[in-house]
C-alpha positions as CSV (number, residue, x, y, z in Angstrom):
1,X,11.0,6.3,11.3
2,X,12.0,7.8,8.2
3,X,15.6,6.9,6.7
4,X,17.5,9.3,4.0
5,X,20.2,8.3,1.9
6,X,22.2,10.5,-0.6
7,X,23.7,8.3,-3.1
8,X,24.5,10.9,-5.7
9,X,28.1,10.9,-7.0
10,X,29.0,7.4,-5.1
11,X,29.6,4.6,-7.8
12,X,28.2,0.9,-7.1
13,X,28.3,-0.8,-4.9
14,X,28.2,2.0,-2.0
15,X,25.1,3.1,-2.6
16,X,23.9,-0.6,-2.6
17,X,26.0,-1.3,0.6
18,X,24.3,1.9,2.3
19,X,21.0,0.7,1.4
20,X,21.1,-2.8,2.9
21,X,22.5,-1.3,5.5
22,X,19.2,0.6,6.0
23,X,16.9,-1.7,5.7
24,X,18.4,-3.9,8.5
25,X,17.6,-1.3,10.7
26,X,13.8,-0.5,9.3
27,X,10.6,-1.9,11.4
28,X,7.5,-1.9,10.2
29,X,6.1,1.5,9.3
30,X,9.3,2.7,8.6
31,X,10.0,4.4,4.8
32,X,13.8,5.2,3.6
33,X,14.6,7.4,0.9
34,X,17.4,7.1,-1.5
35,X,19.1,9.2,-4.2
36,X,20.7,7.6,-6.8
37,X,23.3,8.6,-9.8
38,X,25.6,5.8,-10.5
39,X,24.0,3.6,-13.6
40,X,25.2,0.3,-11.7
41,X,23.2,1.3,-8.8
42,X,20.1,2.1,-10.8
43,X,20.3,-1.0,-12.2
44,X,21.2,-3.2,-9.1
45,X,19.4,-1.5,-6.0
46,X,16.1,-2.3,-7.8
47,X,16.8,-5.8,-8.4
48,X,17.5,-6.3,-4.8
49,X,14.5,-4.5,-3.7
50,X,12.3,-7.1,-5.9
51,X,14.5,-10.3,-4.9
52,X,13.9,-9.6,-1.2
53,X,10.3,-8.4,-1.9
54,X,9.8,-4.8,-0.9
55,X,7.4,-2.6,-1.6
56,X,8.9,0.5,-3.3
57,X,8.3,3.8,-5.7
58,X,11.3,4.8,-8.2
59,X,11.0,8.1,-9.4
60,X,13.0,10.9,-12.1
61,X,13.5,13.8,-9.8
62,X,16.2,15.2,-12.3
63,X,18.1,13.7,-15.7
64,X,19.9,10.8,-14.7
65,X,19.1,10.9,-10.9
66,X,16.6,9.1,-9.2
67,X,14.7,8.7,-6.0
68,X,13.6,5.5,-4.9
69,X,10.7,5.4,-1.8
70,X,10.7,2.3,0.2
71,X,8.4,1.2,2.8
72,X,7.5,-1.3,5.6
């Protein structure tokens, strides 16, 4: 399954919240998409995607907004 998440204009921790929220519900195979804005979520989301060990892609898709690609 594919999850999307559109962050953009929601200030930390929301976007962080939305996110674990996410993953709890991805299996194996799954991928979830995220867009981010916020500077404290660009910062944070990434530092919980390496704590818990995910494999993940962060990406510029415009200034100041980023997509990050994670998958099972």
């Amino acid at each position: 399954m594919i999850y999307k998440y559109d962050g953009q204009g929601q200030k930390c921790p929301v976007p962080l919240i939305q996110l674990r929220q996410l993953l709890k519900k991805m299996q194996s195979g799954d991928e979830c998409h995220i867009i981010i804005n916020d500077i404290g979520s660009l910062n944070d989301i990434p530092k919980l995607l390496n704590k818990k060990g995910y494999t993940y892609q962060q990406k510029d898709i415009a200034v100041g907004i980023v997509e990050i690609n994670i998958k099972l």
